[in-house]
C-alpha atoms as an extended CHARMM CRD file, in Angstrom:
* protein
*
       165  EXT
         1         1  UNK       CA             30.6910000000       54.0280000000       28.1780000000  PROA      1               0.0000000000
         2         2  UNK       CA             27.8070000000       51.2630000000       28.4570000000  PROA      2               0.0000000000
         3         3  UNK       CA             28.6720000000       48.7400000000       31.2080000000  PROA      3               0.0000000000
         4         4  UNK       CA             26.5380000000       45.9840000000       31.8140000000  PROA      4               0.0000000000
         5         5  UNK       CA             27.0990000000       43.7010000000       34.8800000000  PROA      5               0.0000000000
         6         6  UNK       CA             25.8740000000       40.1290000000       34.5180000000  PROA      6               0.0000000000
         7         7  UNK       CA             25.2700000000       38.1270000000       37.4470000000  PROA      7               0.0000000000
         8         8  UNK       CA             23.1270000000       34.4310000000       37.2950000000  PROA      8               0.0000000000
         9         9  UNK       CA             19.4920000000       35.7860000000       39.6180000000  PROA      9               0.0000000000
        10        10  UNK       CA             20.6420000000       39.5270000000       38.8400000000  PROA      10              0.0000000000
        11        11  UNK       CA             19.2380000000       40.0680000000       42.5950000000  PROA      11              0.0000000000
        12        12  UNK       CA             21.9420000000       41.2330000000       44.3850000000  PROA      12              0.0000000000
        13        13  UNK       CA             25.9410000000       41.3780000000       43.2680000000  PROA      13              0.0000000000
        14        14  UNK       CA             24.9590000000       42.8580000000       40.0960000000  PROA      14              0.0000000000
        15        15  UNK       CA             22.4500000000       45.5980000000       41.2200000000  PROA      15              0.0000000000
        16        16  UNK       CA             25.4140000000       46.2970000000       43.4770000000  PROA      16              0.0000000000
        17        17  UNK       CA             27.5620000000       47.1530000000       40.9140000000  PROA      17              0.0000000000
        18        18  UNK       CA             24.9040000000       48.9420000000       38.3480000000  PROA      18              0.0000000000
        19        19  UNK       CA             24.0380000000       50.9690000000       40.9670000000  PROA      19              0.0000000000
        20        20  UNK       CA             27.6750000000       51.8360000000       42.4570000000  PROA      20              0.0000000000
        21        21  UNK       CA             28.8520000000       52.2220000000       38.2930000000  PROA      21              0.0000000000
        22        22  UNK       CA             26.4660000000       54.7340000000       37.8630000000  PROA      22              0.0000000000
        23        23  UNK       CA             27.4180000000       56.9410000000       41.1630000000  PROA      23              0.0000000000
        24        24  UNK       CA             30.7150000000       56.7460000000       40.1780000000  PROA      24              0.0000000000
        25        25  UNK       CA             31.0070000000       57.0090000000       36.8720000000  PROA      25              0.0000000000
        26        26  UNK       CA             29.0980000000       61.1420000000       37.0930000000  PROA      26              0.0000000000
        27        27  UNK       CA             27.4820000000       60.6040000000       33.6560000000  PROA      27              0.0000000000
        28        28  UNK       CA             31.0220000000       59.8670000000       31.8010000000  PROA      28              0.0000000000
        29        29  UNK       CA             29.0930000000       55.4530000000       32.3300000000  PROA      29              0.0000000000
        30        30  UNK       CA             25.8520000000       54.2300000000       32.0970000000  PROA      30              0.0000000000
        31        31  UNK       CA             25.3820000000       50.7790000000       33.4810000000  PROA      31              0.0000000000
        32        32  UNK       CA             23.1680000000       47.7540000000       33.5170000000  PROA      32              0.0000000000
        33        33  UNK       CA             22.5800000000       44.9810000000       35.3220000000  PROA      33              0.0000000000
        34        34  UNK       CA             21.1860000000       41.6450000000       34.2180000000  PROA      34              0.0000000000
        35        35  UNK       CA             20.9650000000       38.0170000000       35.0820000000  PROA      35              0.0000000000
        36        36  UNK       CA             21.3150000000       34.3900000000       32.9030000000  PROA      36              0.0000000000
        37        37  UNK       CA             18.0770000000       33.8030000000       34.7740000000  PROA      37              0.0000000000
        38        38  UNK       CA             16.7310000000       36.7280000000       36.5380000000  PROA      38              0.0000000000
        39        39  UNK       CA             15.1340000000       35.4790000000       39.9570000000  PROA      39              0.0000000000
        40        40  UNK       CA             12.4100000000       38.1630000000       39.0280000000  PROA      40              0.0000000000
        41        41  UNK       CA             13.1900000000       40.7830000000       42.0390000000  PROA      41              0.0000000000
        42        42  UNK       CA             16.0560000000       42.1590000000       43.8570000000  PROA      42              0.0000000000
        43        43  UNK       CA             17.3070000000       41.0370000000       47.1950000000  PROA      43              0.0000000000
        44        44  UNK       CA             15.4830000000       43.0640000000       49.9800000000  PROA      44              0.0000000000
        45        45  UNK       CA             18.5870000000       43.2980000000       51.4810000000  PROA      45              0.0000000000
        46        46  UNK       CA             20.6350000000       44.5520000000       48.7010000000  PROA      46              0.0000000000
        47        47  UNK       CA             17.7740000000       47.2290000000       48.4620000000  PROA      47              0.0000000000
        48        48  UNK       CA             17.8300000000       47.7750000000       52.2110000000  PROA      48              0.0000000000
        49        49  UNK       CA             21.6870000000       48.7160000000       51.8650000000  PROA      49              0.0000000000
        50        50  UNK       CA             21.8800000000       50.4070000000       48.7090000000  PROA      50              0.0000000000
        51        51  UNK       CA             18.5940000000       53.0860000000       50.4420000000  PROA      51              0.0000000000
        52        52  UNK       CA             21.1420000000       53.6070000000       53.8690000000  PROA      52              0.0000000000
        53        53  UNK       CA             24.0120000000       54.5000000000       51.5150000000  PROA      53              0.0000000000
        54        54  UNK       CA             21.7660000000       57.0090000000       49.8830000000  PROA      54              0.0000000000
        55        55  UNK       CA             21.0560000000       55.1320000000       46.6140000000  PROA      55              0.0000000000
        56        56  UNK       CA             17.4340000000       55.3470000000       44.6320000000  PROA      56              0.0000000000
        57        57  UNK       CA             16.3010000000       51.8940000000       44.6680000000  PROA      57              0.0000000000
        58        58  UNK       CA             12.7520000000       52.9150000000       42.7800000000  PROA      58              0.0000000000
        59        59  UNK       CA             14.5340000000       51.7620000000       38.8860000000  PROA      59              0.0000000000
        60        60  UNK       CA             16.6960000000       48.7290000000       40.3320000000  PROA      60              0.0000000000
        61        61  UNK       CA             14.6960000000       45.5740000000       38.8850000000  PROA      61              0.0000000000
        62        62  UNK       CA             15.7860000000       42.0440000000       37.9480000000  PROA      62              0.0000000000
        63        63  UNK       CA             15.5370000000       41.2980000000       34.4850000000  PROA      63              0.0000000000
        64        64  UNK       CA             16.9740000000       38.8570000000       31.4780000000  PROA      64              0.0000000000
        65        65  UNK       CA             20.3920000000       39.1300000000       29.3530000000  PROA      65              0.0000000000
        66        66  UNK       CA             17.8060000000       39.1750000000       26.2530000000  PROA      66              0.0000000000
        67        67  UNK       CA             17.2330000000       42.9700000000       27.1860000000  PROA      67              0.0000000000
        68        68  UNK       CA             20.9180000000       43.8910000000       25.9170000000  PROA      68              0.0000000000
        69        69  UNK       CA             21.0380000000       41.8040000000       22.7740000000  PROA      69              0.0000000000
        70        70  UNK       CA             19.8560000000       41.7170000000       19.6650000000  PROA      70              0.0000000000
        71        71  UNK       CA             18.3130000000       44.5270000000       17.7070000000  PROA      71              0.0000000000
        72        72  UNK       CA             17.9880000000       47.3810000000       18.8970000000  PROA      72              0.0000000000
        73        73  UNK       CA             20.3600000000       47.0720000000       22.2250000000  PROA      73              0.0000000000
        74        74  UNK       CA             22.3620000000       49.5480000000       23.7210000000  PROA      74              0.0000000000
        75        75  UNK       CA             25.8550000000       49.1720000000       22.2520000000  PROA      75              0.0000000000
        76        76  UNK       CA             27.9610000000       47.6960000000       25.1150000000  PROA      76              0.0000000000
        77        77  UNK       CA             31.7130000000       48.7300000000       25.4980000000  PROA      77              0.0000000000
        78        78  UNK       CA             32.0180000000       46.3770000000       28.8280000000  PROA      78              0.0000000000
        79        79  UNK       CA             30.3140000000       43.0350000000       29.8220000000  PROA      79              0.0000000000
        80        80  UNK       CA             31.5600000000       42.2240000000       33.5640000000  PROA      80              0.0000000000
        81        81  UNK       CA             30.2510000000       38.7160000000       34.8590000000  PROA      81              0.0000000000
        82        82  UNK       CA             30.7740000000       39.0110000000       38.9920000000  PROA      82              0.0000000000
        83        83  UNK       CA             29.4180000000       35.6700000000       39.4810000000  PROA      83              0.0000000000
        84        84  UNK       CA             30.7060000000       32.0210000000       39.0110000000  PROA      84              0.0000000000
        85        85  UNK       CA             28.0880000000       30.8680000000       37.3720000000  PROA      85              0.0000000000
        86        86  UNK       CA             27.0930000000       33.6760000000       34.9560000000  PROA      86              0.0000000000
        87        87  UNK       CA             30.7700000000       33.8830000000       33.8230000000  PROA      87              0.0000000000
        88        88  UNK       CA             30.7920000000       30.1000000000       32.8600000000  PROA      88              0.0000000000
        89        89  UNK       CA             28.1010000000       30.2680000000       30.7510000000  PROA      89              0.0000000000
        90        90  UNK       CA             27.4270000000       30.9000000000       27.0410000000  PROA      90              0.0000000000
        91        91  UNK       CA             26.6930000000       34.4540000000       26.8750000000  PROA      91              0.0000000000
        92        92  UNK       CA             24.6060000000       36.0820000000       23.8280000000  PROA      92              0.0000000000
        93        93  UNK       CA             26.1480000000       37.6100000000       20.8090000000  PROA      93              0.0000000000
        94        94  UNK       CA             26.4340000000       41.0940000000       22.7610000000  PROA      94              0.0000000000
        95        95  UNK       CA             25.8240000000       44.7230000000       20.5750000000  PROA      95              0.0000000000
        96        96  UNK       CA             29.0000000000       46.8080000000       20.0500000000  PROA      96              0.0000000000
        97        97  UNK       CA             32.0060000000       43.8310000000       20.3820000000  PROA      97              0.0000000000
        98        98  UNK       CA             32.2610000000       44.6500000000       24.4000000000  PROA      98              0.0000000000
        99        99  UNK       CA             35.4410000000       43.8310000000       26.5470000000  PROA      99              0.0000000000
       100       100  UNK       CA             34.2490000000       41.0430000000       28.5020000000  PROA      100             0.0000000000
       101       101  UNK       CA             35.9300000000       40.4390000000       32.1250000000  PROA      101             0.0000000000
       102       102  UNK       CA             35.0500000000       38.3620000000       35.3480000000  PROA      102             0.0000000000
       103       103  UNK       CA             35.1000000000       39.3490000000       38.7360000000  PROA      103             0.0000000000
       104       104  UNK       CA             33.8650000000       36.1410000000       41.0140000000  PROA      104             0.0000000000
       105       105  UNK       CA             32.2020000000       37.2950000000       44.5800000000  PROA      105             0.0000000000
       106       106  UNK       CA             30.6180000000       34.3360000000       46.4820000000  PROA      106             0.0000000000
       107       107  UNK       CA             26.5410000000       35.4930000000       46.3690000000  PROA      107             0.0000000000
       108       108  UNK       CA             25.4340000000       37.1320000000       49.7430000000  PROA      108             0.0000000000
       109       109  UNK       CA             21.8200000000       36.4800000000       49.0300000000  PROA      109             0.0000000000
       110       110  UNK       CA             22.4410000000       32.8890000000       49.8180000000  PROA      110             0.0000000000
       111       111  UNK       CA             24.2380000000       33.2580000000       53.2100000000  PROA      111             0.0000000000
       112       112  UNK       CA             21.5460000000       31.8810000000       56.2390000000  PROA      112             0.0000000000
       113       113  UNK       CA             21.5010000000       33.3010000000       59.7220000000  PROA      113             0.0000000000
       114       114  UNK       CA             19.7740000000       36.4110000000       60.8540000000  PROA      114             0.0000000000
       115       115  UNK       CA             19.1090000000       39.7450000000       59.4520000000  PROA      115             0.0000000000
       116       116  UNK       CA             22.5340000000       41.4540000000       60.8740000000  PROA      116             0.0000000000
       117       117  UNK       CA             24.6430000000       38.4780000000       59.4840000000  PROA      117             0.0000000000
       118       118  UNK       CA             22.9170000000       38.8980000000       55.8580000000  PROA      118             0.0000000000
       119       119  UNK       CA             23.6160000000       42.3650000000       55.6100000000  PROA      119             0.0000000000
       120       120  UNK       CA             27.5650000000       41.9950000000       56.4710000000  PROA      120             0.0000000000
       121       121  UNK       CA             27.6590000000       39.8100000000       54.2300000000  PROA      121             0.0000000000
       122       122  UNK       CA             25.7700000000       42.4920000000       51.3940000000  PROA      122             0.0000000000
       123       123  UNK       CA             28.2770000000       45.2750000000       53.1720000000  PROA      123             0.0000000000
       124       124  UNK       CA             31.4000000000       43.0730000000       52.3760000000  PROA      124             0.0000000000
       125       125  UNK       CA             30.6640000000       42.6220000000       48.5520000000  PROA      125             0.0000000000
       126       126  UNK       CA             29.4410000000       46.0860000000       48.2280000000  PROA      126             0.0000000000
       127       127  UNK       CA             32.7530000000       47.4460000000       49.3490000000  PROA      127             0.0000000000
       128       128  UNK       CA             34.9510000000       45.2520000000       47.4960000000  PROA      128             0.0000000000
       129       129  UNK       CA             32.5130000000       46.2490000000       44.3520000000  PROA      129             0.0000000000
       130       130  UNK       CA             33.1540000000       49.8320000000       45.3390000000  PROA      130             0.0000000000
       131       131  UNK       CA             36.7280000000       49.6400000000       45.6420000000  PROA      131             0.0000000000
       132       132  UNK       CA             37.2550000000       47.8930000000       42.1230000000  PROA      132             0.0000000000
       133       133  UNK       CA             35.4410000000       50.3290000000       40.2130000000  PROA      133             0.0000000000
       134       134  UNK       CA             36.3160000000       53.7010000000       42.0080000000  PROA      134             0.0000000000
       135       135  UNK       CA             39.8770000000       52.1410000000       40.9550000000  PROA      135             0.0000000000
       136       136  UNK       CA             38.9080000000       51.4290000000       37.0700000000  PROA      136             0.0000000000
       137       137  UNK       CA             37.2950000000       54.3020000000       36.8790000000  PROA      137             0.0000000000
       138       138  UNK       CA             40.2190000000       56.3130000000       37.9870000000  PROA      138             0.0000000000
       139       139  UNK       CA             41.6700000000       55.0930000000       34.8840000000  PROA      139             0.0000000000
       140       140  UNK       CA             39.2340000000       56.7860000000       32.1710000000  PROA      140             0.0000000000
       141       141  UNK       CA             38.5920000000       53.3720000000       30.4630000000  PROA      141             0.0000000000
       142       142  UNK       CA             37.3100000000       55.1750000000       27.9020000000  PROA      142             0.0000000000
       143       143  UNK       CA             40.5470000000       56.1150000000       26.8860000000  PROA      143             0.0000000000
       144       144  UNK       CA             42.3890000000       52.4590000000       27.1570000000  PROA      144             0.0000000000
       145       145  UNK       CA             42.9760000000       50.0660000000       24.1350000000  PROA      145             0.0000000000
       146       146  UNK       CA             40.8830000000       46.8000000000       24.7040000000  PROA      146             0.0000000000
       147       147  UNK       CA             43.6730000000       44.8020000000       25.9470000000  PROA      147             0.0000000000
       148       148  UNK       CA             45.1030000000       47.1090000000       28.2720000000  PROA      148             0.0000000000
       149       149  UNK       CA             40.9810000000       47.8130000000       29.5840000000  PROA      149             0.0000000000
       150       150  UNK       CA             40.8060000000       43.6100000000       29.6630000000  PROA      150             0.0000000000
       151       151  UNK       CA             44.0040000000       43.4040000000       31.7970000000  PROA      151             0.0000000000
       152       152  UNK       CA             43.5410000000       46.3740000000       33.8980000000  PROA      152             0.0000000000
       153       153  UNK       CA             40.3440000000       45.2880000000       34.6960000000  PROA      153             0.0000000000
       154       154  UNK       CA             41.2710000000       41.7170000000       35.9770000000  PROA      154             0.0000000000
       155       155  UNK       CA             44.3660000000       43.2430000000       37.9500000000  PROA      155             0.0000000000
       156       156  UNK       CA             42.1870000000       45.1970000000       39.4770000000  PROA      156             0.0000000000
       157       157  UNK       CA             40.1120000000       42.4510000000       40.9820000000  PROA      157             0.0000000000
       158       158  UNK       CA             42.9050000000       40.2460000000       41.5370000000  PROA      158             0.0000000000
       159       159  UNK       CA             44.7080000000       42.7250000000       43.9160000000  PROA      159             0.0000000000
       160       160  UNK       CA             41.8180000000       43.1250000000       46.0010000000  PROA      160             0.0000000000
       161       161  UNK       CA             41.1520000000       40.9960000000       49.3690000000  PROA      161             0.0000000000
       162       162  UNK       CA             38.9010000000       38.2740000000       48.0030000000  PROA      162             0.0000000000
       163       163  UNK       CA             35.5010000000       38.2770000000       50.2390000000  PROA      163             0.0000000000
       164       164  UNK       CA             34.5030000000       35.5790000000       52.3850000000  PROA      164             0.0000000000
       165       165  UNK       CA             31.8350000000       34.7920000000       54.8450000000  PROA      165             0.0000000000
């Protein structure tokens, strides 16, 4: 399965979730991130988490929607928006008829306060993240119909504790 994750800067929430997809997933997913409008680099302090969890940070970069559409794009079976902003706005005509779902996290990179404060924040969304797709992923999506893969997948969300900081 090709997942992309769309997020608006594609700096932080989303490189969450490409990189905990691809842990998870043991070569049965493949995921992407990508932003609406890529800031142009990932959050130092999603990298700085992602390298103490044991994560390769070296491929992680922030980059465009326009990479995953058109010709000769990877055929997408899910499109997952996990911020506000990316999930209210008009997406591209996406390879491969994807299942398209949203699940909304508030955006650490724009809490203030000091180093320790930023990174709880990046630690919350990271395990909520972790906990949504360990629990899809349990499911062999691969093996769902596209409603049932829709619905699962927003039930999923829904059911976990919202974050907040």
């Amino acid at each position: 399965m090709n997942i992309l994750v769309l997020c608006t800067g594609n700096s932080a929430r989303s490189i969450l979730a490409e990189a905990i997809f691809n842990e998870l997933g043991e070569g049965k997913v493949t995921a992407f991130s990508a932003g609406s409008k890529p800031v142009g680099a990932v959050n130092p302090t999603a990298l700085h988490l992602l390298k103490a969890k044991g994560y390769d940070v070296s491929s992680f970069r922030s980059k465009s929607w326009d990479e995953f559409s058109g010709d000769g794009a990877v055929d997408l079976d899910i499109v997952l928006t996990v911020c506000g902003n990316a999930a209210g706005e008009t997406c591209p005509v996406w390879i491969g008829a994807p299942i398209t779902a949203h699940w909304g996290f508030p955006d650490p990179a724009g809490v203030d306060g000091p180093d320790g404060v930023k990174l709880a924040a990046f630690r919350q969304v990271y395990k909520v993240l972790r906990n949504n797709i360990a629990e899809l992923l349990a499911l062999d999506p691969a093996y769902m119909n596209p409603e049932d893969l829709h619905r699962v997948m927003l039930e999923i969300h829904s059911a976990n504790s919202p974050v907040q900081f």
